[in-house]
C-alpha positions as a Markdown table, in Angstrom:
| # | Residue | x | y | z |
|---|---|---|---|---|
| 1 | Unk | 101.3 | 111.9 | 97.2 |
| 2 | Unk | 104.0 | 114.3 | 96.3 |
| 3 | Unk | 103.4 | 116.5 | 99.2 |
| 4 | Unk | 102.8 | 113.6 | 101.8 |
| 5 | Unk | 106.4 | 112.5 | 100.8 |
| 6 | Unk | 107.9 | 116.1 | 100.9 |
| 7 | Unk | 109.2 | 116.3 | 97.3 |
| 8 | Unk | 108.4 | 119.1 | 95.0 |
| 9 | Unk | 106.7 | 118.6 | 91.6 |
| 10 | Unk | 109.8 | 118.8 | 89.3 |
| 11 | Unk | 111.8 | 116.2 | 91.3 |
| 12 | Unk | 108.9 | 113.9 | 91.6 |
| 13 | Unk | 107.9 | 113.6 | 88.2 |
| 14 | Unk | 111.6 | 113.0 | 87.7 |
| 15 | Unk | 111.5 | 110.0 | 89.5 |
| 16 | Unk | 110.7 | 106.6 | 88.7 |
| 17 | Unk | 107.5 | 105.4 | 90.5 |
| 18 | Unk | 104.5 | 102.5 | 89.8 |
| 19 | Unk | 101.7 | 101.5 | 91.8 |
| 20 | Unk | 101.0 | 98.0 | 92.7 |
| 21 | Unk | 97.8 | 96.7 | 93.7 |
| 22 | Unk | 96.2 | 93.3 | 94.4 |
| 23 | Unk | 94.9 | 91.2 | 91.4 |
| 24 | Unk | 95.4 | 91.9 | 87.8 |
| 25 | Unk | 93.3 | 94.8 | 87.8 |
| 26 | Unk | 94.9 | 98.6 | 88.3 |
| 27 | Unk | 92.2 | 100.7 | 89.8 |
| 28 | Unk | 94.4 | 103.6 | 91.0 |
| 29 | Unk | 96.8 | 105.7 | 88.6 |
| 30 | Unk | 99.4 | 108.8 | 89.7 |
| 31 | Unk | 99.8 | 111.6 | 88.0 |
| 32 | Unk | 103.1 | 113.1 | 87.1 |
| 33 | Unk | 102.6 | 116.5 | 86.6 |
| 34 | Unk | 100.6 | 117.6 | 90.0 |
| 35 | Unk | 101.4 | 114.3 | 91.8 |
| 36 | Unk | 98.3 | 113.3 | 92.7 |
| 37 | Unk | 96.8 | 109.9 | 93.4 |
| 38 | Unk | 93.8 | 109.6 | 90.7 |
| 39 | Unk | 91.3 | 106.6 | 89.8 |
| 40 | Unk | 92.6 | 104.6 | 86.2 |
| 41 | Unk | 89.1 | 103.9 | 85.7 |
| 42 | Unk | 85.3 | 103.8 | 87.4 |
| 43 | Unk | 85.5 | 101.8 | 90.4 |
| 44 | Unk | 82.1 | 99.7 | 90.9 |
| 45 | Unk | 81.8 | 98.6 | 94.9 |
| 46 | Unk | 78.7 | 96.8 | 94.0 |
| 47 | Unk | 80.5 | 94.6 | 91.6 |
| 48 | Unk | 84.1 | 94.2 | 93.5 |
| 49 | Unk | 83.3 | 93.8 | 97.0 |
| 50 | Unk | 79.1 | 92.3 | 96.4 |
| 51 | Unk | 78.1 | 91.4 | 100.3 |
| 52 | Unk | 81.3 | 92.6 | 101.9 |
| 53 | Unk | 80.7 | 95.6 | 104.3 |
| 54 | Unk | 83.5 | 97.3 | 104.4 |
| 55 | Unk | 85.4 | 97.8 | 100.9 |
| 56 | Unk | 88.9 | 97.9 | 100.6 |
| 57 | Unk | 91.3 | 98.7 | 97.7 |
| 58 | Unk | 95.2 | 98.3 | 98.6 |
| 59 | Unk | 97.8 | 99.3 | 96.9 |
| 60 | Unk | 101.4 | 100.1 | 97.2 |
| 61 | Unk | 103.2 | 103.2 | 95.4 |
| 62 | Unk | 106.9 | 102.1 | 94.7 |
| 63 | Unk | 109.4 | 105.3 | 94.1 |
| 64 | Unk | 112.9 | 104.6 | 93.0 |
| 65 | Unk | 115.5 | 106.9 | 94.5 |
| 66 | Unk | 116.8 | 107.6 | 97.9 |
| 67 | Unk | 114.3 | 109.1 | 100.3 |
């Protein structure tokens, strides 16, 4: 995530930053020291999409600052 939005590790972990997703539930986690985009826990398709084909997690990553 850090390198898709062009900042280098010491000003991103300075940063303010929280990812949002849908429901109450936060499958997806970012870590500050290498900026990458990492799973909070075991994600089960089986049991969160059941009969849907195609599975789909959203979620937003909100970074304070100017960009």
């Amino acid at each position: 995530v850090a390198k898709d939005l062009g900042l280098q590790l010491p000003a991103f972990s300075d940063r303010g930053f929280r990812i949002v997703s849908e429901g109450t539930k936060q499958y997806f986690s970012l870590d500050g020291k290498t900026g990458h985009l990492v799973t909070a826990e075991r994600i089960d398709r089986e049991q969160l999409c059941r009969l849907v084909e195609q599975c789909v997690l959203r979620c937003e990553l909100i970074v304070e600052g100017e960009m």
